[in-house]
C-alpha positions as CSV (number, residue, x, y, z in Angstrom):
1,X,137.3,87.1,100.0
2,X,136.9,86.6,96.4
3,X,136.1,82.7,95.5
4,X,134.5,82.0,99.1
5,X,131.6,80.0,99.3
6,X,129.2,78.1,101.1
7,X,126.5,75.3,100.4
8,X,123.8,74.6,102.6
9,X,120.7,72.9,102.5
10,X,117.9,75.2,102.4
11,X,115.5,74.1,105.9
12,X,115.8,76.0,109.0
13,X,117.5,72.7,110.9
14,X,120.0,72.4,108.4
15,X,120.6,76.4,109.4
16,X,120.6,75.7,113.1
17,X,123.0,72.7,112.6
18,X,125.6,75.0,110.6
19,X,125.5,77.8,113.5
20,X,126.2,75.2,116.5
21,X,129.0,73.6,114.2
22,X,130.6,76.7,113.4
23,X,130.3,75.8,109.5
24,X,129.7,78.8,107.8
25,X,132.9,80.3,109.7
26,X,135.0,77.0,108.5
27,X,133.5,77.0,105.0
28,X,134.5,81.5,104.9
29,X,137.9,81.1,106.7
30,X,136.7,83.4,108.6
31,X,138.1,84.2,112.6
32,X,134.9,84.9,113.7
33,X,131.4,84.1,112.7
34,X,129.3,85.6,110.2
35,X,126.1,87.4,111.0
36,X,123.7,84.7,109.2
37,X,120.3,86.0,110.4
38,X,119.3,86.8,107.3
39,X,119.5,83.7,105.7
40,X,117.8,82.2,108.9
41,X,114.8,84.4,108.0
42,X,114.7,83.7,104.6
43,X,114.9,79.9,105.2
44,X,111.8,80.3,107.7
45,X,109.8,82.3,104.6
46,X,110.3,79.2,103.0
47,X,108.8,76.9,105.4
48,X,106.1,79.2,106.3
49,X,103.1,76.9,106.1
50,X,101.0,79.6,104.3
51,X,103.6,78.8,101.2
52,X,101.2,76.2,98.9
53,X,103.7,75.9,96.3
54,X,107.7,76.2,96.7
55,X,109.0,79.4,95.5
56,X,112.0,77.2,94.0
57,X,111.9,73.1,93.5
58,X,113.6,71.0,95.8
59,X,117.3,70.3,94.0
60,X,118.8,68.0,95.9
61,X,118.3,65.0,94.1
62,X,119.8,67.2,91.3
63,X,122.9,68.3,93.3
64,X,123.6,64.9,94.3
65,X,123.3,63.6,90.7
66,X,125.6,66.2,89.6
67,X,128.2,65.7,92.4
68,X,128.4,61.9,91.3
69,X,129.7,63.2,88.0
């Protein structure tokens, strides 16, 4: 699967919304979905409330900016 991708907005809802839709099985081309569990976990480290700062900055005002380009 060389080239395969998928974006997705790093919060646990965005997660659960990509599951029920099937997106990360449309965005792979893949005929069955993908064990994503670990990126549900690592989306709920980043929302643990014990985080004071973000481990990375928020970049969506810079993807959008960059997509508009």
């Amino acid at each position: 699967m060389p080239g395969r991708g998928a974006w997705l907005t790093p919060t646990v809802e965005a997660y659960e919304l990509a599951v029920k839709r099937r997106a990360f099985r449309r965005a792979l081309r893949l005929e069955r979905d993908p064990d994503t569990s670990a990126v549900r976990e690592y989306l709920a480290g980043l929302q643990s409330p014990e985080r004071t700062e973000p481990e990375h900055p928020d970049m969506t005002e810079q993807a959008e900016r960059l997509m508009d380009n």
